[in-house]
C-alpha positions in Angstrom: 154.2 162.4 164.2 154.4 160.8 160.6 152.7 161.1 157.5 152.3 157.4 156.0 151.1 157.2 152.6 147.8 156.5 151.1 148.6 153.2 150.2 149.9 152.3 153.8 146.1 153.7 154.5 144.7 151.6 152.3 146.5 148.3 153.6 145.3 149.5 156.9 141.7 150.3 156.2 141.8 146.2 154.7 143.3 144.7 158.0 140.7 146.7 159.6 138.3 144.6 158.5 140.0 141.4 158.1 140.2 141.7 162.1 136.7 142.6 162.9 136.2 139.4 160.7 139.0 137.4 162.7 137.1 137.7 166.1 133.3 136.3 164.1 136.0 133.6 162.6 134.9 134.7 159.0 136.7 135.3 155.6 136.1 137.8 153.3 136.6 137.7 149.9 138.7 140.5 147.6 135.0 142.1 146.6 133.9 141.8 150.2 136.9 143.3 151.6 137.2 146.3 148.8 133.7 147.1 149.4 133.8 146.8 153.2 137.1 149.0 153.4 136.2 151.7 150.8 139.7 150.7 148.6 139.3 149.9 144.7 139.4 146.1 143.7 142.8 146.8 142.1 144.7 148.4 144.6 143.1 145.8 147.6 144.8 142.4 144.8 148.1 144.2 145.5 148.1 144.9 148.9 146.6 141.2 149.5 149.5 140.0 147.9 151.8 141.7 149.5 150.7 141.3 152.9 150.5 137.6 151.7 153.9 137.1 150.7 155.0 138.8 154.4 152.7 136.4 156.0 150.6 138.9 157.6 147.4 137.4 156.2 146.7 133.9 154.3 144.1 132.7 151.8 141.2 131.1 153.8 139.3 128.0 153.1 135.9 129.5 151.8 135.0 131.3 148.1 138.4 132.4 147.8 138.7 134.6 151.2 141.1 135.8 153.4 142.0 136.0 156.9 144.6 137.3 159.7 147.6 135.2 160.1 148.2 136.2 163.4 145.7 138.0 166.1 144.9 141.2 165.8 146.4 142.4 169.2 149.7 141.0 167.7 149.7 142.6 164.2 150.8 146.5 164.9 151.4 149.4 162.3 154.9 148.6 162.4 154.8 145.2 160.6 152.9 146.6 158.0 153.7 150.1 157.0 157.4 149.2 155.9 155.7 147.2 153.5 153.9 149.9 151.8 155.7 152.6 152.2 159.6 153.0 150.7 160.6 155.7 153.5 160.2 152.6 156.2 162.0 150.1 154.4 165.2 148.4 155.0 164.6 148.5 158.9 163.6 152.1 158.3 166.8 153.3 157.2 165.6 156.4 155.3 164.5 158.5 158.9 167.6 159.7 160.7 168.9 157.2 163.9 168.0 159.8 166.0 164.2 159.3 164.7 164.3 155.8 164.5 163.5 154.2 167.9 160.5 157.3 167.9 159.2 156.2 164.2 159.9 152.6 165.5 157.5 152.6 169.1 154.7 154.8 167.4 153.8 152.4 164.7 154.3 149.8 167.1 152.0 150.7 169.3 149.0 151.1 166.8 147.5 147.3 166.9 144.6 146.5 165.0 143.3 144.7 168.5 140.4 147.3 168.6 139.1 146.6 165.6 138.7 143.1 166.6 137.0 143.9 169.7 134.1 145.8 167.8 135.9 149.6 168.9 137.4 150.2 165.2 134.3 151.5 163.9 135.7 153.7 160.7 132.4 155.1 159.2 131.6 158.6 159.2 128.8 158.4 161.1 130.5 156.7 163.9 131.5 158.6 168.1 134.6 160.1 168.5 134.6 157.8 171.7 133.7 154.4 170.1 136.5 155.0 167.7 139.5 156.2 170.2 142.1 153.4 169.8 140.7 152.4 165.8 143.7 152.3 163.3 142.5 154.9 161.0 141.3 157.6 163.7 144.7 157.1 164.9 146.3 157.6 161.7 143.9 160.2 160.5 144.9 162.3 163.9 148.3 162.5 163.1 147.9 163.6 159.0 
């Protein structure tokens, strides 16, 4: 339906893992998260701060690690791609109205819930069945 950008992947690929780790009530560090999501160090800095300044995830209590601000089931595509991506911004005023609601109720209903229930499993290796409802299968599906 719509193309996002790689770096609205990237941030995805990240909260991925910070909600496998949200359900084991872990942290992971930058390094731990880069390496577990497949994103350079650089790029994963930025897109922790940015989803830090919009609240989405905060600076745990361990070795400098981060976590969810909010359950997984509650965090959906929608808070996050405007972030990352300059078409969604500004209440996704660059897709026609007539698109909008559309645009608007497919990101929405990506939720990174299945990736805290152990179903987001985004390695190649993984079933087509174990990774229905993962983020990035989703995404990947409609590129």
């Amino acid at each position: 339906m719509i193309t996002l950008n790689p770096l609205t992947h990237r941030a995805a690929a990240l909260l991925s893992k910070l909600a496998e780790a949200c359900v084991k009530d872990l942290e992971l560090n930058a390094s731990a998260l880069a390496r577990a999501a497949e994103v350079d160090i650089a790029s994963t800095r930025d897109i922790l701060s940015t989803l830090m300044s919009a609240e989405i995830v905060i600076e745990g209590f361990d070795n400098d690690g981060y976590r969810l601000a909010r359950e997984p089931a509650g965090l959906t595509m929608l808070d996050i791609a405007p972030l990352f991506d300059a078409r969604l911004q500004n209440n996704l005023a660059g897709i026609s109205r007539a698109m909008r609601p559309a645009v608007e109720d497919y990101l929405r209903n990506i939720t990174f819930a299945a990736c805290a229930l152990g179903k987001c499993d985004t390695d190649a290796n993984s079933s087509s069945e174990k990774n229905i409802d993962c983020v990035e299968a989703k995404l990947n599906a409609d590129t």
